[in-house]
N, C-alpha and C positions, 0 to 999 in steps of 0.2 A: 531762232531769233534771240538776241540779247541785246539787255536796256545795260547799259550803263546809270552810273548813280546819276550823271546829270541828264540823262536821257529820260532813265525813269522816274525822278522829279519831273520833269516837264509833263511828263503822259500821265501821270497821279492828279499832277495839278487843272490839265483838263477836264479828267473825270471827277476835279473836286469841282472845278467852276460849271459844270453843266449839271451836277447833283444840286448844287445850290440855286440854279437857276428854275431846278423844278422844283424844289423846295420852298420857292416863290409861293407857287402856285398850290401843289401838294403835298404839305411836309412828309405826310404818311406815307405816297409814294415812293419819294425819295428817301425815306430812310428804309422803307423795304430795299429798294435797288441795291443801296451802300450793302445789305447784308447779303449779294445774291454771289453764290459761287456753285459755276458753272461746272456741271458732275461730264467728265469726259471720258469716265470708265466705268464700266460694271464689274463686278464679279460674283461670279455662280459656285458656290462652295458644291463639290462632291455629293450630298447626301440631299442638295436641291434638284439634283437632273438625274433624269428614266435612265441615262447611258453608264458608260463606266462610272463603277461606285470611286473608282481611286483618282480619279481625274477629275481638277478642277476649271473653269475656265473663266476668263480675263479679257474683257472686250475694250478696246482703245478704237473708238469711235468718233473721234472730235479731235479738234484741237487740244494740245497736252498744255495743262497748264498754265500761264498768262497770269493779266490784273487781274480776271472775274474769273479765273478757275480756279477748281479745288488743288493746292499744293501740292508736288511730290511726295511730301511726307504725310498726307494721308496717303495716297496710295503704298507707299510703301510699310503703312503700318498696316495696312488693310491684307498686303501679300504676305505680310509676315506671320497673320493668323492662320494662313493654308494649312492645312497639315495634310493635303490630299499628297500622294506620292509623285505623280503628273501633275502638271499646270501649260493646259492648252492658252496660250497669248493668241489672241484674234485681231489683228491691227487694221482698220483703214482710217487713216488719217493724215490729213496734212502736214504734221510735221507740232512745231511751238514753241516752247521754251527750251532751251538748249541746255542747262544747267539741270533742269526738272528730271529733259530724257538723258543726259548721263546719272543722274539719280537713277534713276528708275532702270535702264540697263544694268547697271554694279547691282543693286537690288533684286534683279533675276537674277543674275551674273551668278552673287551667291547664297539663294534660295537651295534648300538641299531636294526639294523635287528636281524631276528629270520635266526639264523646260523643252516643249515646243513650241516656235511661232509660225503663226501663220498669217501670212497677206493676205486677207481677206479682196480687197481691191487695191487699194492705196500704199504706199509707204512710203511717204517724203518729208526731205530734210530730216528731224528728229524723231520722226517715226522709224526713219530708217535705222538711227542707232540702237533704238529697241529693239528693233527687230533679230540684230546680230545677236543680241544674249541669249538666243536659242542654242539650247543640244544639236538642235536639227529644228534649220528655217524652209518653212515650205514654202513653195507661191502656189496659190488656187492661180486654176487656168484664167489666163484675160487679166491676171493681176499687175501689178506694175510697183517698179523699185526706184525711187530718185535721189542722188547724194548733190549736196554743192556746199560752197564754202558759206560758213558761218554770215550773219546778217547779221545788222544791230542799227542802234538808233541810238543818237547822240546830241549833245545841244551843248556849241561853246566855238571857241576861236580856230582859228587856221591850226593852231600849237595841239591843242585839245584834240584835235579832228583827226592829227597827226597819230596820237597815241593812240586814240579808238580804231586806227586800220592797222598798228602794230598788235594792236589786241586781239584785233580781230584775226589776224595772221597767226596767233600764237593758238589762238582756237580752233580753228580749221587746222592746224596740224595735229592739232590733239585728236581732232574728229578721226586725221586720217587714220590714226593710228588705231583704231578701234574697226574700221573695214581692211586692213592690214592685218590684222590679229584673227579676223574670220577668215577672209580667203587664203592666210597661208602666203601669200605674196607681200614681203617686208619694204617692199620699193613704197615706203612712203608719198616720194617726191612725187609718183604716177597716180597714185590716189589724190593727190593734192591735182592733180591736174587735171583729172576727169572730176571730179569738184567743182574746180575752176569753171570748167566746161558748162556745171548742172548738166550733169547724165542722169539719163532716164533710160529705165530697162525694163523689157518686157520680161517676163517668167525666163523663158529659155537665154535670155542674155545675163540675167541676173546668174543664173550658174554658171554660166560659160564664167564668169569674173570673178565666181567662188564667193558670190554673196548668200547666195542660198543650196539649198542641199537637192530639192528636190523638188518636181513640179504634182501636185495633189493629186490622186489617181483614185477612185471611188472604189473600194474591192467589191468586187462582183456576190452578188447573195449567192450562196449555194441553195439549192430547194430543196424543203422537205422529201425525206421517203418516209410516205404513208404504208405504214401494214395494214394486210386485208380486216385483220381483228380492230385494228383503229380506227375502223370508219363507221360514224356513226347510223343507227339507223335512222329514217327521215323522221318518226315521231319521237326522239326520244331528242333530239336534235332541232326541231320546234320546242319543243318546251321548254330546255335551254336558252334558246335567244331569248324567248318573253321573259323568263326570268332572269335574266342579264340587261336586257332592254328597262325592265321596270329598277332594276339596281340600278342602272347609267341614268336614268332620269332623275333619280333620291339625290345622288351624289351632284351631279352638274348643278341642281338647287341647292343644296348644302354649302357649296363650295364655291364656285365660279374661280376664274381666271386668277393668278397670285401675282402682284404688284409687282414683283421682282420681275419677270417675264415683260411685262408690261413695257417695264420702265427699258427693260433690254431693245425692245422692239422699237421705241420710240429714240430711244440712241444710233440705234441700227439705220433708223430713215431719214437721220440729219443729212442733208446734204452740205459737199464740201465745195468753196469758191478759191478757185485757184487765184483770180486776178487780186492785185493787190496787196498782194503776201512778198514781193522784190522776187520773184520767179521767174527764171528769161521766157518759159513755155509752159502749154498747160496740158501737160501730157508725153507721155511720147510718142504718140501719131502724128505729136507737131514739135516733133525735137530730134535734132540729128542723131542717126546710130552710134551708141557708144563703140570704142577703139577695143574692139575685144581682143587684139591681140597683146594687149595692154599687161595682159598676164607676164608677158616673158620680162625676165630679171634684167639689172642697169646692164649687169656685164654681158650679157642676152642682145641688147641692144649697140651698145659699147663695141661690142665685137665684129653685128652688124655692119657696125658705119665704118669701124676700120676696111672692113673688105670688100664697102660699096654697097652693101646689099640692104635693100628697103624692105 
């Protein structure tokens, strides 16, 4: 999504005339609201999680940025503090500020960790350009990829209205050139047009078109081999438990639950509303199959139509 200066005047000035309108009523209110910016990412530093000590992770669960969200440039001062070697990107989201997630892509882009993202569920519009700034972009199974051309919001004359859909056209090429840059297929013009389209992809279409690398695959545990000498005997093996039992009870009262975790879980269960975002569909179980043969090059096609062939 992009406001425009006269666009986003207009949208400020709303939220200034309904701040003031409760400011009627509740000045205190309203001046908490005016200060609320809305957290639409977590990050879990390395030496916060039981798992790999070198990897850190990055969860983009919401809308990216907007009036009431926290700016691209915290997040991207927040990535700049990693020093884990890996940085897992977790995305399900909507999509949002268009200017925010090309920040924030160039910002992985050139992070010196080894960047994976993963589609958690969602990745549309602007989510999706973050998503391409992985090493390697996974989809979890069931997940879903969506591209389309740039959106904006404008306020002015027939003249005005004119140059916001030339802007808008100068942007969506820009976009395209950044899912061109990941699949390795330079045909701009074909990106632009499955754009056009709002294509929507499930996991396995999503690689057929070279946006993602691979579909998540759980590695199998290996199981322990127990030695006969390893196994404990049954009393010495109760005694054990109680005295691990009466430690896990000191500590779970000591301690409880750490706010980071918390706050991750309560990000994790926002749910997303497609309707009202300028989206043709809300999914792709209700959106035409993309053209995957889309991959093949102009002169691929070109060549086609010289000799008839569809």
């Amino acid at each position: 999504m992009i406001h425009r200066d006269r666009g986003l005047r207009a949208l400020r000035n709303q939220r200034t005339k309904l701040l003031d309108r409760i400011r009627n009523f509740d000045p205190a209110l309203a001046n908490g609201l005016e200060e609320i910016r809305l957290d639409w990412y977590r990050i879990r530093n390395a030496d916060e999680s039981d798992g790999d000590s070198d990897t850190a992770e990055v969860f983009i669960y919401d809308e990216i940025g907007g009036l009431c969200g926290m700016p691209a440039d915290e997040f991207v001062k927040d990535l700049q503090a990693i020093k884990a070697k890996k940085i897992d990107v977790r995305i399900n989201s909507p999509g949002g500020s268009l200017f925010d997630s090309i920040a924030i892509y160039n910002a992985l882009v050139k992070h010196p960790a080894h960047i994976t993202t993963y589609v958690d569920a969602l990745a549309a519009s602007g989510a999706s350009i973050i998503a391409m700034a992985g090493d390697e972009v996974v989809m979890m199974v069931g997940s879903q990829l969506m591209i389309h051309d740039a959106l904006g919001l404008e306020m002015g004359n027939a003249k005005q209205m004119r140059e916001m859909a030339d802007f808008l056209d100068k942007q969506s090429q820009n976009i395209a050139t950044v899912y061109a840059a990941k699949s390795g297929n330079d045909d701009v013009d074909m990106w632009r047009n499955l754009m056009l389209a709002e294509t929507w992809m499930f996991a396995d279409e999503s690689i057929e078109l070279g946006l993602a690398d691979s579909i998540y695959s759980k590695p199998k545990a290996t199981p322990d081999v127990v030695e006969e000498e390893d196994i404990p005997d049954e009393e010495s093996e109760d005694e054990d438990s109680e005295e691990e039992d009466d430690e896990s009870d000191d500590e779970e009262e000591a301690d409880g639950p750490p706010v980071a975790e918390d706050s991750i879980e309560n990000l994790m269960r926002a749910p997303h509303r497609l309707t009202n975002r300028g989206f043709k569909y809300r999914g792709r179980d209700k959106a035409p199959a993309p053209i995957l043969n889309s991959r093949r090059s102009s002169w691929d096609r070109e060549l086609d139509s010289l000799l008839g062939r569809k």
